[in-house]
MOPAC internal coordinates of N, CA, C and O (Angstrom, degrees):
PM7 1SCF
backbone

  N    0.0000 0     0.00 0     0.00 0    0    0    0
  C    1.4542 1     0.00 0     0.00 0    1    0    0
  C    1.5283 1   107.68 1     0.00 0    2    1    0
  O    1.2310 1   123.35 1   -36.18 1    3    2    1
  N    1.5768 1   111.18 1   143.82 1    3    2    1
  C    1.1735 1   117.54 1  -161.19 1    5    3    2
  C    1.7801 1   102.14 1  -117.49 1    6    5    3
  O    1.2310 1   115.14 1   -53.60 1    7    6    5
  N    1.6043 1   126.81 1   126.40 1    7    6    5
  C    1.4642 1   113.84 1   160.74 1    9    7    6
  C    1.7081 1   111.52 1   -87.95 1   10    9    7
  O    1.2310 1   136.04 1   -70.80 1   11   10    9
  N    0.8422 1    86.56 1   109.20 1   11   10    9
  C    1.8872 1    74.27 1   154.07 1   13   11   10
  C    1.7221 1   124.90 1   -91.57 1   14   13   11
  O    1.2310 1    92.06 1  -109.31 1   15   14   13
  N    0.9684 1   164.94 1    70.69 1   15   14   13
  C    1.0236 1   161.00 1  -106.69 1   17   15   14
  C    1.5998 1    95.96 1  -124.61 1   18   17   15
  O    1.2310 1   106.81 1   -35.60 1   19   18   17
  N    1.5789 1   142.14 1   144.40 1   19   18   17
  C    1.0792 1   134.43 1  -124.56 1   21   19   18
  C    1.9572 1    74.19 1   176.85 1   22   21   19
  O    1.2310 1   130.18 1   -80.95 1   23   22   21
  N    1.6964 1    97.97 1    99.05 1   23   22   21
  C    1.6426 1   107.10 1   179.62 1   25   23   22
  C    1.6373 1   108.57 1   -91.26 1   26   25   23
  O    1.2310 1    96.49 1   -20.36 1   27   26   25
  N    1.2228 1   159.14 1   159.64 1   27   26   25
  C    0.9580 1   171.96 1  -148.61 1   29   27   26
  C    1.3942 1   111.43 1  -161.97 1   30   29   27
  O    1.2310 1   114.22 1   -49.89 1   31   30   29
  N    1.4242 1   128.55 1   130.11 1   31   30   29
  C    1.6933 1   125.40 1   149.34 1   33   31   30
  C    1.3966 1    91.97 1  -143.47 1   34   33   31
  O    1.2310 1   134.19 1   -39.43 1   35   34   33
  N    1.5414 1    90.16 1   140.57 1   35   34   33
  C    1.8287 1    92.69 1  -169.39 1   37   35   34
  C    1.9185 1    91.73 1  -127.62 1   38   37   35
  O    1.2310 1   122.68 1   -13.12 1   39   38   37
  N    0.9973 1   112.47 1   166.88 1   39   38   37
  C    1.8367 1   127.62 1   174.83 1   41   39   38
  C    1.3006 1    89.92 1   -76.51 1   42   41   39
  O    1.2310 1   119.21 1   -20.32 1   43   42   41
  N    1.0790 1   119.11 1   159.68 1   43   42   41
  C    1.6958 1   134.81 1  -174.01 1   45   43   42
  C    1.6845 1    88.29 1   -93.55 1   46   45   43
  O    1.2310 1   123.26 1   139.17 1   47   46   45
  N    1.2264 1   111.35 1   -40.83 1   47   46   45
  C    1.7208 1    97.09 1  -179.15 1   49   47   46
  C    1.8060 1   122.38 1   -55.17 1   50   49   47
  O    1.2310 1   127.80 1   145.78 1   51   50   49
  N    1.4253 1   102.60 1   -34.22 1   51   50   49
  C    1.3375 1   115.09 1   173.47 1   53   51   50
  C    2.3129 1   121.46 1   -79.61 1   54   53   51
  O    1.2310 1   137.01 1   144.89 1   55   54   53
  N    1.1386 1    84.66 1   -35.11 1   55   54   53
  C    1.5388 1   116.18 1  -176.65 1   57   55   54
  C    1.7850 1    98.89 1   -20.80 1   58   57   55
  O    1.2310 1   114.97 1   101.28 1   59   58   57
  N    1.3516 1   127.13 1   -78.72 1   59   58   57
  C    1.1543 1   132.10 1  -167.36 1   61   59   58
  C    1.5508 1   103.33 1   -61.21 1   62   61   59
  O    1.2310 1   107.40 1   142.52 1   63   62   61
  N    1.3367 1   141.10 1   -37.48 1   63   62   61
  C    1.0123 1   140.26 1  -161.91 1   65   63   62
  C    1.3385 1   117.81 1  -101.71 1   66   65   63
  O    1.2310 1   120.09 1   168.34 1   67   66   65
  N    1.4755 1   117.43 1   -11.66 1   67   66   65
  C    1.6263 1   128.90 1  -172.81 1   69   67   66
  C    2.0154 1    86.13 1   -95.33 1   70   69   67
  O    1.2310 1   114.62 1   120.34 1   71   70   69
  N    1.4725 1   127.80 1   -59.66 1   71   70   69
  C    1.1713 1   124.82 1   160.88 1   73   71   70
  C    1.7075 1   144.50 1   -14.02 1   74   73   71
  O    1.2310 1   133.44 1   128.08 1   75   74   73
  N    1.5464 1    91.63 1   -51.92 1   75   74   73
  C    1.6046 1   122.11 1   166.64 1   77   75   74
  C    1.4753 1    99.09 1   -68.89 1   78   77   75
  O    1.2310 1   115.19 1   112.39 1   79   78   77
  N    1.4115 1   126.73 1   -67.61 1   79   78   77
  C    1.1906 1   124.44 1   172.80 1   81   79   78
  C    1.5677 1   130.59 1   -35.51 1   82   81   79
  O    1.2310 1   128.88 1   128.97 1   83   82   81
  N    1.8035 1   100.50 1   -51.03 1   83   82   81
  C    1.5846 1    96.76 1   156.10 1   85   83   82
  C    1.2639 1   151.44 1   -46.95 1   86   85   83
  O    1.2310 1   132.54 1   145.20 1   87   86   85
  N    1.6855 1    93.38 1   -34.80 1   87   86   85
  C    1.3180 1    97.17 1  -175.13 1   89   87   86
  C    1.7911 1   103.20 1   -93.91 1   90   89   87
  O    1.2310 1   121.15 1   160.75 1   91   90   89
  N    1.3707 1   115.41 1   -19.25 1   91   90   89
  C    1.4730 1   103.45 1  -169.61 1   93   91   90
  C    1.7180 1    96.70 1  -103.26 1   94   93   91
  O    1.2310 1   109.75 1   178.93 1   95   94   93
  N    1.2783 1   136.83 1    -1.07 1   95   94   93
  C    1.3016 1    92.64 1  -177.77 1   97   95   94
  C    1.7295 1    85.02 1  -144.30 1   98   97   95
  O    1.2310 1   114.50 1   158.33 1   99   98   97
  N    1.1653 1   128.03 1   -21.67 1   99   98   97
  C    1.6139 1   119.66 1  -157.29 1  101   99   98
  C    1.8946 1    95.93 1  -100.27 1  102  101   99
  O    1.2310 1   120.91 1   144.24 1  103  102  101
  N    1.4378 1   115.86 1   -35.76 1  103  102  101
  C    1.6239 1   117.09 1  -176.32 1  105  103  102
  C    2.1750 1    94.05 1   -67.82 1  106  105  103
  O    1.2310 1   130.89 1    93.94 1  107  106  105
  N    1.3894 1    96.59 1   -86.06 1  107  106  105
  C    1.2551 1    76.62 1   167.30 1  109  107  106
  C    1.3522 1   158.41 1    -2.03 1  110  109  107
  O    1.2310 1   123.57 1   131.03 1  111  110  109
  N    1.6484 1   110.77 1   -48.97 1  111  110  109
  C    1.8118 1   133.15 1   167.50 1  113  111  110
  C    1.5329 1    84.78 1   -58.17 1  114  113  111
  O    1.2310 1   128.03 1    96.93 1  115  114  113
  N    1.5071 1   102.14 1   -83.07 1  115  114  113
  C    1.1660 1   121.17 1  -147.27 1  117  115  114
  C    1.6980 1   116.67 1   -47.09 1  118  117  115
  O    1.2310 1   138.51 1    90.89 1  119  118  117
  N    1.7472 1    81.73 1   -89.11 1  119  118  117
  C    1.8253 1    79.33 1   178.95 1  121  119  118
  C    1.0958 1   140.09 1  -113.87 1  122  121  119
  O    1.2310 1   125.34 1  -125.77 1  123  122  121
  N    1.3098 1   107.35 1    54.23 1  123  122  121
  C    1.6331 1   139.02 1   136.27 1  125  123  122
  C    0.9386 1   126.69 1   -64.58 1  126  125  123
  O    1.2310 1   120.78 1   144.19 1  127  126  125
  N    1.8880 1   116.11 1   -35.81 1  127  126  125
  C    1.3278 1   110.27 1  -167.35 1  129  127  126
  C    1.8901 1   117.32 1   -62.02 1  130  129  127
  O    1.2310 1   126.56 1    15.39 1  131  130  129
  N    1.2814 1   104.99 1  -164.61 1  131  130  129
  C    1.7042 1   100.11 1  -172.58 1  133  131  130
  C    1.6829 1   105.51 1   -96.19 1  134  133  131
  O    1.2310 1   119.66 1  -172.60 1  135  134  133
  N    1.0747 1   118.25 1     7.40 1  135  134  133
  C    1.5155 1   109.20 1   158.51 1  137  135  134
  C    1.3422 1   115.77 1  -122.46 1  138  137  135
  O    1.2310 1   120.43 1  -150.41 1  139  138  137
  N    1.4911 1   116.78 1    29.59 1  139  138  137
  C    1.8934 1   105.72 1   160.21 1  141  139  138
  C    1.9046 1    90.58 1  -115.33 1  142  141  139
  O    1.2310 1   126.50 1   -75.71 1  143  142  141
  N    1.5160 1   105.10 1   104.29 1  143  142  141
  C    1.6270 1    95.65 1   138.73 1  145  143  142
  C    1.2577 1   166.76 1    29.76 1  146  145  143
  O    1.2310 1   133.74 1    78.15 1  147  146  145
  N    1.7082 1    91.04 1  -101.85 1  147  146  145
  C    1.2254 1   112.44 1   164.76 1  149  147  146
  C    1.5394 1   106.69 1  -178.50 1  150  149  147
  O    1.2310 1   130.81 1   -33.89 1  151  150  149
  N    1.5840 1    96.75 1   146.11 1  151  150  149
  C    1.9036 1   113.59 1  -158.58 1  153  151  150
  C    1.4177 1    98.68 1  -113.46 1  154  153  151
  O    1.2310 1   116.21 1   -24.62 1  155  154  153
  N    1.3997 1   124.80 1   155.38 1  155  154  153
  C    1.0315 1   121.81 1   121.44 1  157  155  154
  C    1.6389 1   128.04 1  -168.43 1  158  157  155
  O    1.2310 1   124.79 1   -26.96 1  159  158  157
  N    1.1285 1   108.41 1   153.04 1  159  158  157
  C    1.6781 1   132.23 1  -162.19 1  161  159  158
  C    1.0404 1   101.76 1   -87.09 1  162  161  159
  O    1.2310 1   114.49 1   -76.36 1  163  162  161
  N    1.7328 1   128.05 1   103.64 1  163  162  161
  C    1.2756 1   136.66 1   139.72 1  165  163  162
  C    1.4110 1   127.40 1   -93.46 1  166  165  163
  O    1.2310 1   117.46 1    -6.30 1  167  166  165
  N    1.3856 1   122.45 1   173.70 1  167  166  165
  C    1.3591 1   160.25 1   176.43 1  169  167  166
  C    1.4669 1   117.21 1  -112.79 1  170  169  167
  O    1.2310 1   112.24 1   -99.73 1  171  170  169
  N    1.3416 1   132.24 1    80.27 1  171  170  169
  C    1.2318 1   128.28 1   143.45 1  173  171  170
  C    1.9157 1   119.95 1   -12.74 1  174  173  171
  O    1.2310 1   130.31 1   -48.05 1  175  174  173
  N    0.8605 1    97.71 1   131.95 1  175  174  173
  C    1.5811 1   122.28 1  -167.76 1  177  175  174
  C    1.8840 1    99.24 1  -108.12 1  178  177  175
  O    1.2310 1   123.96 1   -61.88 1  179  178  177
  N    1.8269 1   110.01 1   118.12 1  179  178  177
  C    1.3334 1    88.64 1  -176.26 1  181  179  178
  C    1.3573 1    77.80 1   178.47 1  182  181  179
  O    1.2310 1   118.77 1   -13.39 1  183  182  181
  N    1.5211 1   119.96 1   166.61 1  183  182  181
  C    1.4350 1   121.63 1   167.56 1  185  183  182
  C    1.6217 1   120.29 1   -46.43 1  186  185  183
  O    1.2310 1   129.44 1   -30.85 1  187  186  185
  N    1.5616 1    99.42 1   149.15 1  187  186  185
  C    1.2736 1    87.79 1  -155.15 1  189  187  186
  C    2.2108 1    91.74 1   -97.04 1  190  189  187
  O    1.2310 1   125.52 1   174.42 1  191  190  189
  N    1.5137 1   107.00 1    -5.58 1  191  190  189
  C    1.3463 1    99.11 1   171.30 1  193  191  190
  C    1.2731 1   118.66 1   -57.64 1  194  193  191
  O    1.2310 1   106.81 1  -165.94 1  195  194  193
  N    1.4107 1   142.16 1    14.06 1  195  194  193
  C    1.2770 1   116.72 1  -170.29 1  197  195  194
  C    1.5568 1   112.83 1  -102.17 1  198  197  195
  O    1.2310 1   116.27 1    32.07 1  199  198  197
  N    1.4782 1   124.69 1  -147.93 1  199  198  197
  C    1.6621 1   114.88 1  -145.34 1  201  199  198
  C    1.6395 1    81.92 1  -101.78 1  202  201  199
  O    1.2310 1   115.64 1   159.72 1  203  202  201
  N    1.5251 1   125.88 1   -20.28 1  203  202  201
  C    1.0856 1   106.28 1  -155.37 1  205  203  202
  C    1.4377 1    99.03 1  -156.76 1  206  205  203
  O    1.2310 1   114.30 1    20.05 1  207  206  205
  N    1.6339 1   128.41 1  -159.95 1  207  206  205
  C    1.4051 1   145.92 1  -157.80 1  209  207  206
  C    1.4543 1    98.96 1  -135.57 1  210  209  207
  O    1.2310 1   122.68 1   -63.07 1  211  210  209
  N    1.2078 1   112.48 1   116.93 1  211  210  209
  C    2.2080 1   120.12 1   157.30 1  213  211  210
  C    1.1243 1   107.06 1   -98.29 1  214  213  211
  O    1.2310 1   124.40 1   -49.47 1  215  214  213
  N    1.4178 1   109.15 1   130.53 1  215  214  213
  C    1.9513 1   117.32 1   179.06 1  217  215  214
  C    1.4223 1    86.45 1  -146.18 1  218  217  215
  O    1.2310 1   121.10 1   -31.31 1  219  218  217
  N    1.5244 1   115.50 1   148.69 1  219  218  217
  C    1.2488 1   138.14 1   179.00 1  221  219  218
  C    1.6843 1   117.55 1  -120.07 1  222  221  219
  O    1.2310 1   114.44 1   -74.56 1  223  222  221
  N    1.0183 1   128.14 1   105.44 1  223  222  221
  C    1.3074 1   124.56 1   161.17 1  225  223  222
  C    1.5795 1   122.21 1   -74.56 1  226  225  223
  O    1.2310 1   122.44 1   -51.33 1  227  226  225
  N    1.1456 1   112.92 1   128.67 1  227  226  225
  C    1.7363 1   132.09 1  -172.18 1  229  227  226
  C    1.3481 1   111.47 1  -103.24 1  230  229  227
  O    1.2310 1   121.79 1   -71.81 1  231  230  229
  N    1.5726 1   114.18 1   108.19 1  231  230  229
  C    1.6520 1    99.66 1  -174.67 1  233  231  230
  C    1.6003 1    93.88 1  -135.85 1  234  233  231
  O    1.2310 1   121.87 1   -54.01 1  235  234  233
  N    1.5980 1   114.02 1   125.99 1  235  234  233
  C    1.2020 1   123.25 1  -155.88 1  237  235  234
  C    1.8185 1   106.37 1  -104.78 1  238  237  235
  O    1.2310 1   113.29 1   -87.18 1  239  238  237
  N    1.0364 1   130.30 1    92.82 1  239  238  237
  C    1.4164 1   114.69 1  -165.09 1  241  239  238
  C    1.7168 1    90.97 1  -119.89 1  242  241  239
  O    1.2310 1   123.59 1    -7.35 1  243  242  241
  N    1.8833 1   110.72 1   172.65 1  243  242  241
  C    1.6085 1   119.43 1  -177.82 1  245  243  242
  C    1.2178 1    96.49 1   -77.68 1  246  245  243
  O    1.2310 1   105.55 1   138.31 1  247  246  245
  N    1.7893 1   144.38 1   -41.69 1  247  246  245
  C    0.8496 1   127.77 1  -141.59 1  249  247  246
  C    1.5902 1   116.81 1  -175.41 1  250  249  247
  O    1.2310 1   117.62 1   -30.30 1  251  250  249
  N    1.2277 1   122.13 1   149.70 1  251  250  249
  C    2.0056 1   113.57 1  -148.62 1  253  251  250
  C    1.7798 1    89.16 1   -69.58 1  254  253  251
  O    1.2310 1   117.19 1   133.37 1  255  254  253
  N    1.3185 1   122.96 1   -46.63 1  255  254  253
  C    1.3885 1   119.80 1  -179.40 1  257  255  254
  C    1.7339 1   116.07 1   -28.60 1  258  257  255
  O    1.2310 1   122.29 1   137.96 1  259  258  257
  N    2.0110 1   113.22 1   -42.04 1  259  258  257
  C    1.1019 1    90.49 1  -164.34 1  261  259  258
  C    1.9146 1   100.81 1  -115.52 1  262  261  259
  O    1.2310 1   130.22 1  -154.53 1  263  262  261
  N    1.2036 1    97.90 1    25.47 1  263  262  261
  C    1.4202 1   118.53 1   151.73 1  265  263  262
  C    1.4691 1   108.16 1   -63.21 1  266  265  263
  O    1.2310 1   124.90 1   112.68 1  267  266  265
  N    1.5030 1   108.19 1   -67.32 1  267  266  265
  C    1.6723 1   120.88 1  -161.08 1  269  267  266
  C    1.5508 1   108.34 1   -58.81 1  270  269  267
  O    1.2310 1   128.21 1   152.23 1  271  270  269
  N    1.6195 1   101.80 1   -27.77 1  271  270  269
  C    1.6564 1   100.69 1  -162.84 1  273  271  270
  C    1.6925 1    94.69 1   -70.91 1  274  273  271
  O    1.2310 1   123.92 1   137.95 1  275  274  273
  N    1.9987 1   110.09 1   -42.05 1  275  274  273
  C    1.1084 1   102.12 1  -166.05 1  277  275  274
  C    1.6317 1   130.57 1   -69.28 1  278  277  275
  O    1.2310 1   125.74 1   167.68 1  279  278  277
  N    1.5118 1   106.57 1   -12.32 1  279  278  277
  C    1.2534 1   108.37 1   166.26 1  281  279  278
  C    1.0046 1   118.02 1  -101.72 1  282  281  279
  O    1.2310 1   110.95 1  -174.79 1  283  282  281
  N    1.1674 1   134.64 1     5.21 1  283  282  281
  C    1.6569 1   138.91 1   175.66 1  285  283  282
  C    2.0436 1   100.63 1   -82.42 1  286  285  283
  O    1.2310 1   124.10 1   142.00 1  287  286  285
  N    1.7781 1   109.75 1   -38.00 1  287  286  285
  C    1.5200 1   112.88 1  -178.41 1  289  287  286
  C    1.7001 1   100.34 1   -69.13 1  290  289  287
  O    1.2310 1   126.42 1   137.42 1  291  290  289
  N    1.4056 1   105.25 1   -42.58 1  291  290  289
  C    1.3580 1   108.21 1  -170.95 1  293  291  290
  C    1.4336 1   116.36 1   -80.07 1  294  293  291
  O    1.2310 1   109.76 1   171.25 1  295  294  293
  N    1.4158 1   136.82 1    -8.75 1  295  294  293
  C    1.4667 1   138.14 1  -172.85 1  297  295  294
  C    1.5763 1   115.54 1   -40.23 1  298  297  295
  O    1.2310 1   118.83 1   161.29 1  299  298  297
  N    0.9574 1   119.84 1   -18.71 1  299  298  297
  C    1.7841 1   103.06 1   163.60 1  301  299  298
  C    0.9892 1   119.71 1  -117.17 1  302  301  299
  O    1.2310 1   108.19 1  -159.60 1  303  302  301
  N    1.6737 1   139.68 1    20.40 1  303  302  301
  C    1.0132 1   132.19 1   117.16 1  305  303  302
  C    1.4879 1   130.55 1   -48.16 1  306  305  303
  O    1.2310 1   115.36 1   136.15 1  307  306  305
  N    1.3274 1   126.41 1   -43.85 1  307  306  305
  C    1.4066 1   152.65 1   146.37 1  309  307  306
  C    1.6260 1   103.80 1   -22.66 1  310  309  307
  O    1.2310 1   119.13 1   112.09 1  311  310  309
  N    1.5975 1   119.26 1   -67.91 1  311  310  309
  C    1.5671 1   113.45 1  -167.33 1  313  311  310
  C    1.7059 1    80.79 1   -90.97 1  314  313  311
  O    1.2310 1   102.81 1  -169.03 1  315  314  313
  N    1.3273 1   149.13 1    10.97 1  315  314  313
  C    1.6233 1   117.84 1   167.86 1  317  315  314
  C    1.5898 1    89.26 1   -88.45 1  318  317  315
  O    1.2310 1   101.65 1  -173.56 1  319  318  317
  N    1.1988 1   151.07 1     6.44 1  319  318  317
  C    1.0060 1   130.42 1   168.58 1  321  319  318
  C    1.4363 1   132.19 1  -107.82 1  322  321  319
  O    1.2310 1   121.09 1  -165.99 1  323  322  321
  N    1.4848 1   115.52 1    14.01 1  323  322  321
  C    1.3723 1   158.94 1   177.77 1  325  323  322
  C    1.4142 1   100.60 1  -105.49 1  326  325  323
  O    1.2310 1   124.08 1   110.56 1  327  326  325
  N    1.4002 1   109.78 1   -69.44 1  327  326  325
  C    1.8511 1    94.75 1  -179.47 1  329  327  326
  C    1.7267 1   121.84 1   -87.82 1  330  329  327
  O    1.2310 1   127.29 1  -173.66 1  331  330  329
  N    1.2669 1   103.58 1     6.34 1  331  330  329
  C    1.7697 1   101.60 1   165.05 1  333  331  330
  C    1.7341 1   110.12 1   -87.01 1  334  333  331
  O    1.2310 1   130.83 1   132.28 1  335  334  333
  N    1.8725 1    96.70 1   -47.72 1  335  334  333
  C    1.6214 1    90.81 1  -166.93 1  337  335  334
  C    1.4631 1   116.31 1   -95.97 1  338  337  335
  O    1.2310 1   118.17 1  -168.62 1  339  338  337
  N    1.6872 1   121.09 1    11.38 1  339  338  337
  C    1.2262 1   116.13 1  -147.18 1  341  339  338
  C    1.5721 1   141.93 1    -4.09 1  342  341  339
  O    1.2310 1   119.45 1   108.86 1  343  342  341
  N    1.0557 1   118.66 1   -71.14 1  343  342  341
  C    2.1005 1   119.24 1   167.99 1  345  343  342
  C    0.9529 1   104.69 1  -118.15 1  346  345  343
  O    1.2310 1   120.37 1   175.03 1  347  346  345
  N    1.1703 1   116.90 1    -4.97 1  347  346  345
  C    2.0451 1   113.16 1   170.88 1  349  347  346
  C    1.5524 1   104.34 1   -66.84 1  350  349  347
  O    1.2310 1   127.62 1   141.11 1  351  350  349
  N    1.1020 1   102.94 1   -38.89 1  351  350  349
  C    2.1401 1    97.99 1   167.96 1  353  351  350
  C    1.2862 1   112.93 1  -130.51 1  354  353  351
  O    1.2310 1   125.13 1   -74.39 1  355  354  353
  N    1.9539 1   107.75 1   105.61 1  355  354  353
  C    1.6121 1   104.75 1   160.45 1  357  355  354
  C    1.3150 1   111.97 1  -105.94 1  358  357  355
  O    1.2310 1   127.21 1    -5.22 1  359  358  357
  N    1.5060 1   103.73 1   174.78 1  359  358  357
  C    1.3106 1   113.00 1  -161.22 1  361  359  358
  C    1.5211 1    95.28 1  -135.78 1  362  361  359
  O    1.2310 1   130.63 1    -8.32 1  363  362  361
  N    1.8440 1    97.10 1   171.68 1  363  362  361
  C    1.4167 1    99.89 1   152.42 1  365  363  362
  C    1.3944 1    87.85 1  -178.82 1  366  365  363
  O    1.2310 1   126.59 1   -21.92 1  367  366  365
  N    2.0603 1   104.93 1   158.08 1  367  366  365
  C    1.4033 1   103.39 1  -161.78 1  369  367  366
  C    1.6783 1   101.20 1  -117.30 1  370  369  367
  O    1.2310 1   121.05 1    -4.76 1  371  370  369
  N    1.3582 1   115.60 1   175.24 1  371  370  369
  C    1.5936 1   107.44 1   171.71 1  373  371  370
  C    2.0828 1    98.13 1  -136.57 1  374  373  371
  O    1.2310 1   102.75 1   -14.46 1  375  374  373
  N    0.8029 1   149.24 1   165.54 1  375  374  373
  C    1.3337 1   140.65 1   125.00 1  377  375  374
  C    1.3510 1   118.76 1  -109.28 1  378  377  375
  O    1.2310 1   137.51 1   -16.60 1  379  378  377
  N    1.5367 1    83.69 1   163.40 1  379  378  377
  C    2.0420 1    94.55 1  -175.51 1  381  379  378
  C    1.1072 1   101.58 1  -157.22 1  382  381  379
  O    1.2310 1   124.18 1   -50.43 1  383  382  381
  N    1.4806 1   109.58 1   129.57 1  383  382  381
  C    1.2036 1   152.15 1   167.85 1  385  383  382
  C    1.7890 1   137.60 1   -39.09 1  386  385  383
  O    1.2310 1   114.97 1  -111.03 1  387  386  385
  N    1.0895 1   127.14 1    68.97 1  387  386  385
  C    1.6068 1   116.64 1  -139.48 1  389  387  386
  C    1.5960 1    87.98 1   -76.11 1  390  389  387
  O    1.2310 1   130.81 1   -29.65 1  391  390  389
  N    1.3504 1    96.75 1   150.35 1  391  390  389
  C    1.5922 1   112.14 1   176.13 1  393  391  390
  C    1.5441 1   122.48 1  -133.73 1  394  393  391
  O    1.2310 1   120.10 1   180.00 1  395  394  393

């Protein structure tokens, strides 16, 4: 079993509306499809003074092959979330390996 883990920090100006978006149109694409597992959408826990919001998406697949297929079906869901939020939400992903 494979994590891909998928980090999020969004601008508080964007925050409520990049969220809505997650859950209605980009979680859905993504990891719904028939090779993620099991998902899930957190919120980093942390003072709430800071500039912005950390949320993590959890996408649990057997193996990087059916990772690739799932973002290769999904790829413009992928760039609608580049040209809706531009630098108001970057990202970056890690996976890990359960043993």
């Amino acid at each position: 079993m494979i994590l891909y883990n998928i980090t999020f920090n969004t601008e508080k100006s964007v925050e409520k509306v990049w969220t809505a978006w997650m859950n209605e149109r980009y979680i859905p694409a993504v990891a719904q499809s028939e090779y993620i597992k099991e998902y899930k959408f957190l919120r980093m826990m942390h003072d709430s003074q800071s500039e912005g919001e950390t949320y993590a998406l959890q996408l649990f697949v057997d193996d990087l092959a059916e990772l690739e297929t799932c973002f290769e079906k999904n790829s413009s869901i992928l760039a609608e979330l580049t040209t809706k939020f531009g630098n108001k939400v970057v990202s970056f992903a890690t996976m890990l390996e359960e043993i």
